[in-house]
C-alpha positions, 0 to 999 in steps of 0.5 A: 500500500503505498503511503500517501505523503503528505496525505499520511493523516486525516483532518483529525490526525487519523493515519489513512489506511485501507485495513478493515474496509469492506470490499464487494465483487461484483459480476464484471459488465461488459456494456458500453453504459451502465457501469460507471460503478465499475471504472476506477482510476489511480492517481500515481501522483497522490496514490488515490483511487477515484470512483466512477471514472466515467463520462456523464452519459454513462454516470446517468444511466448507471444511476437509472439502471440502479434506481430503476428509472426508464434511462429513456429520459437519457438517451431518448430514442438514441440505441445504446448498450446498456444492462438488461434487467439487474 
């Protein structure tokens, strides 16, 4: 893991640490949308690891497909790759 200088601590002091987070798996999605809970991007720089790495198109229609919201009101009559039922 690597230390995050000079963001080692947490506003409180806390060091940072991944030790006793949660993790889940989940069935890889392979559509063009409806995934942006599933694109990561670590940033060498800060040693971060930013969730949701995707564009807004794909960002909005993951978050229709998850509160089952027709994503019609996305992509309107456009044809996009997308989930079929959860």
């Amino acid at each position: 893991m690597p230390n995050n200088e000079p963001f080692a601590e947490d506003e409180e002091g806390r060091p940072l640490t991944f030790i006793g987070c949660k993790v889940t798996l989940q069935t890889r999605r392979t559509n063009e949308f409806g995934k942006a809970h599933q694109r990561w991007r670590y940033d060498a720089e800060t040693g971060f690891v930013h969730a949701f790495y995707a564009d807004l198109p794909d960002k909005e229609i993951t978050a229709a497909n998850k509160a089952d919201v027709c994503t019609y009101a996305i992509a309107s009559t456009s044809k996009i790759d997308q989930p079929v039922g959860s």
